[in-house]
Backbone as JSON Lines, residues from 0, in Angstrom:
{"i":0,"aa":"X","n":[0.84,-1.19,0.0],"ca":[0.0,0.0,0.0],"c":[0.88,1.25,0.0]}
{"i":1,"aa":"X","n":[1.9,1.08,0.65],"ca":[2.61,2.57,1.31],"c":[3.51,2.13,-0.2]}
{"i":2,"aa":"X","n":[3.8,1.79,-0.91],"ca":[3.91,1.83,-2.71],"c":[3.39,2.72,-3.69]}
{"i":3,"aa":"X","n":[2.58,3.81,-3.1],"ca":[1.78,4.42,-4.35],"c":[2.33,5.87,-3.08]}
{"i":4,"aa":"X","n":[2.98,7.0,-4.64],"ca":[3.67,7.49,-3.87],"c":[3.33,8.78,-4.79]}
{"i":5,"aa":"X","n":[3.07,9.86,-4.33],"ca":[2.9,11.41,-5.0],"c":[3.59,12.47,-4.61]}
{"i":6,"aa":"X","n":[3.39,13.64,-4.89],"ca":[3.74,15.09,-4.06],"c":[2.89,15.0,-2.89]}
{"i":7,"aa":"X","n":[2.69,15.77,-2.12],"ca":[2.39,16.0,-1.0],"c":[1.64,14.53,-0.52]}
{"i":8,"aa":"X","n":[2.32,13.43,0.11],"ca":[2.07,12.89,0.49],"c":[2.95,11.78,1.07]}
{"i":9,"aa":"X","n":[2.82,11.85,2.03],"ca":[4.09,11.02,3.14],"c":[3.71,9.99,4.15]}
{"i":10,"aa":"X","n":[3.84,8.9,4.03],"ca":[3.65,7.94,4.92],"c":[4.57,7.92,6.17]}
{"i":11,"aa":"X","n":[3.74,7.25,7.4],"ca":[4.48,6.95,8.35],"c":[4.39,5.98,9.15]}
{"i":12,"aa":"X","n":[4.19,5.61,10.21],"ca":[4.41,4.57,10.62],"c":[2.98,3.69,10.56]}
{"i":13,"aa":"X","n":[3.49,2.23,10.57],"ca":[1.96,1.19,10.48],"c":[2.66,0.37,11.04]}
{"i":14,"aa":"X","n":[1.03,-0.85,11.29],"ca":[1.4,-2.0,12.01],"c":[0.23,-2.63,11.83]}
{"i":15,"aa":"X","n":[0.28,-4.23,12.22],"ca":[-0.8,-5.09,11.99],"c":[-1.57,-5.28,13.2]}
{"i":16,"aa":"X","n":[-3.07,-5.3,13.08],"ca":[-3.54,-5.53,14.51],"c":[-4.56,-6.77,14.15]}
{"i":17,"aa":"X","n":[-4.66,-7.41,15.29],"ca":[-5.53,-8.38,15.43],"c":[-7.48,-8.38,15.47]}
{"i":18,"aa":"X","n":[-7.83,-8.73,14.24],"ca":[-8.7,-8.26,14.13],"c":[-10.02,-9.84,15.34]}
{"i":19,"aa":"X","n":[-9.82,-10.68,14.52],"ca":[-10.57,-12.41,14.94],"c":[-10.18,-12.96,14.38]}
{"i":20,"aa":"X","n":[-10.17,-14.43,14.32],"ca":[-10.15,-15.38,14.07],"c":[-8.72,-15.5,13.19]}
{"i":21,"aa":"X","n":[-8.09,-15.21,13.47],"ca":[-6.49,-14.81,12.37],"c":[-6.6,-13.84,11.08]}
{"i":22,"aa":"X","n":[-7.25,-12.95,11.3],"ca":[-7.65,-11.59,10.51],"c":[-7.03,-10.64,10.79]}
{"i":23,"aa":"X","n":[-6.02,-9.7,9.98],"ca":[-5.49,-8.82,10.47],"c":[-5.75,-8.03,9.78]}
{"i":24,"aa":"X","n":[-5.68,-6.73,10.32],"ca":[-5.71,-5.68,9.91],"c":[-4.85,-4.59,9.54]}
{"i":25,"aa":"X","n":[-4.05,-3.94,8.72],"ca":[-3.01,-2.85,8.52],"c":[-3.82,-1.53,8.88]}
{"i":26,"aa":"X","n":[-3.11,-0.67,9.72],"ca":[-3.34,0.5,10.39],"c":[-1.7,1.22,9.92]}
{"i":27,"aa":"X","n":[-2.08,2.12,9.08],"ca":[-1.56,3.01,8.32],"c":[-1.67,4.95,8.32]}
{"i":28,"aa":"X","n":[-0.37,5.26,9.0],"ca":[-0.75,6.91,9.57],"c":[-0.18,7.57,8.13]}
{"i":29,"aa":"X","n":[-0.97,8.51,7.73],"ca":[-0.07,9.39,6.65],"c":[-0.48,10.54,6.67]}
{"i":30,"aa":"X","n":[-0.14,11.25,5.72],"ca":[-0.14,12.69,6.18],"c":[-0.26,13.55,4.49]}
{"i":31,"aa":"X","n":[-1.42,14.19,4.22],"ca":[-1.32,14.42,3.09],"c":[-1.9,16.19,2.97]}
{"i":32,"aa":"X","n":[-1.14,16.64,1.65],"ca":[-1.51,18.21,1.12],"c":[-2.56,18.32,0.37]}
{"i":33,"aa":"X","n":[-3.55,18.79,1.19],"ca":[-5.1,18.86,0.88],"c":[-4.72,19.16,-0.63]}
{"i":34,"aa":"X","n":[-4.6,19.95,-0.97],"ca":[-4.3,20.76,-2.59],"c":[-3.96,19.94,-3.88]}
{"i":35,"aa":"X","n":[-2.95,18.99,-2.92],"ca":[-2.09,18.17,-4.05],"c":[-2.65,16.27,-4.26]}
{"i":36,"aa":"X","n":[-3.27,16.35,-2.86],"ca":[-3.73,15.04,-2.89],"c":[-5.11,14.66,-2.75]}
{"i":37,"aa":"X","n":[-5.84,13.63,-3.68],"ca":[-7.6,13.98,-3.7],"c":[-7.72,12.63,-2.41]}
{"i":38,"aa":"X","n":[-8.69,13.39,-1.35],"ca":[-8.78,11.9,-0.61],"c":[-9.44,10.98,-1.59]}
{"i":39,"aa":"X","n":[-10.53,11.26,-2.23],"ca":[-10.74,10.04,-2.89],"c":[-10.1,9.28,-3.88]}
{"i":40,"aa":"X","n":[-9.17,10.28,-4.42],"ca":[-8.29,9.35,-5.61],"c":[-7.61,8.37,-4.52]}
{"i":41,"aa":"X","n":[-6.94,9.04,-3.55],"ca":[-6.03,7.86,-2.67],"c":[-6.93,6.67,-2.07]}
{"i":42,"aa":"X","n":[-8.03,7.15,-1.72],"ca":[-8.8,5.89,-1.29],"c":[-9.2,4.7,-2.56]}
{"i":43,"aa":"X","n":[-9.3,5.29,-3.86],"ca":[-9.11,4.5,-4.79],"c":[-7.88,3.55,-5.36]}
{"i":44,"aa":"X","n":[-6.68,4.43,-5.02],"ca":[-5.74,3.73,-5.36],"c":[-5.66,2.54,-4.33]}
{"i":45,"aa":"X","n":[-5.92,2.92,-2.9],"ca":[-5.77,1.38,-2.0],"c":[-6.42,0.76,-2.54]}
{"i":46,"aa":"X","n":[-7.83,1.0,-2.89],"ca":[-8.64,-0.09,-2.64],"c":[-8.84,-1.22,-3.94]}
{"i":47,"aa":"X","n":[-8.07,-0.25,-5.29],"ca":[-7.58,-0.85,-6.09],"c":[-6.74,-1.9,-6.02]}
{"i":48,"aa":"X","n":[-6.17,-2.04,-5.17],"ca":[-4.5,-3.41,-4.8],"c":[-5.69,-4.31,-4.32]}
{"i":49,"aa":"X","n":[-6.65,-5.16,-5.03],"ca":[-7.37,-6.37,-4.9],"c":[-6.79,-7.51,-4.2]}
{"i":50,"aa":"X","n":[-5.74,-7.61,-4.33],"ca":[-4.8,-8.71,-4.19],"c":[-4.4,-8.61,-2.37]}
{"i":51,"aa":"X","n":[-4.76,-7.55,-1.72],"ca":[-4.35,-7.72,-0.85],"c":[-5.41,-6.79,0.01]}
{"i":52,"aa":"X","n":[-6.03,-6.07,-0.29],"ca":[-7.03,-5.06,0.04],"c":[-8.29,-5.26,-0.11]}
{"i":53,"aa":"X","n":[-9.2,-5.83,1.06],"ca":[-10.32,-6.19,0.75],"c":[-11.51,-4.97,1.23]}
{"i":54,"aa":"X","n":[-10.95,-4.22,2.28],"ca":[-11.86,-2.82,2.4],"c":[-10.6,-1.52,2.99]}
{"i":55,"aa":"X","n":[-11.34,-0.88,3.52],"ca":[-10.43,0.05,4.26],"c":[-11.27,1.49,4.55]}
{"i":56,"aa":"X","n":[-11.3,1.46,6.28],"ca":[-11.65,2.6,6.67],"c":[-11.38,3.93,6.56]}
{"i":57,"aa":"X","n":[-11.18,4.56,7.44],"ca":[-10.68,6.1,7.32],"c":[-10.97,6.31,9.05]}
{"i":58,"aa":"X","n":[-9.82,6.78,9.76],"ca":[-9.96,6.74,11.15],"c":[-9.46,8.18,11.41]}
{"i":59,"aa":"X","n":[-8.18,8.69,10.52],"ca":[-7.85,9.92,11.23],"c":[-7.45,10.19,9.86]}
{"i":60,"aa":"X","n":[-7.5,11.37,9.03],"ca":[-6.85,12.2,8.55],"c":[-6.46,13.33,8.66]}
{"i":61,"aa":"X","n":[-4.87,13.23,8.63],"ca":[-3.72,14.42,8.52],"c":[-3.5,15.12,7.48]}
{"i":62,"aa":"X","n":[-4.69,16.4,7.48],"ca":[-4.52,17.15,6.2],"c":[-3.1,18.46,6.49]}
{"i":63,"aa":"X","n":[-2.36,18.97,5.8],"ca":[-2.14,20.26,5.8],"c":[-2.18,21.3,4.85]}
């Protein structure tokens, strides 16, 4: 995921959490330039990686 890479937009730290039954989850902090980056294009590009991405929330965004 942290593979798809633009201008104003910087990843930082993640980790896997335990969701049930051996389900995990990636929790992913980043930090993006309202101007330069569309939240929805980026939410498209995750959710595009099929192969490994079966949904994905939105918990905190770091606009500046």
């Amino acid at each position: 995921v942290s593979t798809q890479s633009t201008w104003g937009l910087s990843w930082g730290a993640s980790k896997l959490v335990d969701v049930a039954y051996g389900v995990k989850k990636l929790q992913i902090m980043l930090t993006i330039v309202d101007d330069k980056v569309g939240s929805d294009d980026l939410e498209d590009a995750i959710t595009g990686i099929t192969d490994y991405v079966q949904s994905m929330d939105i918990v905190v965004w770091n606009k500046i």
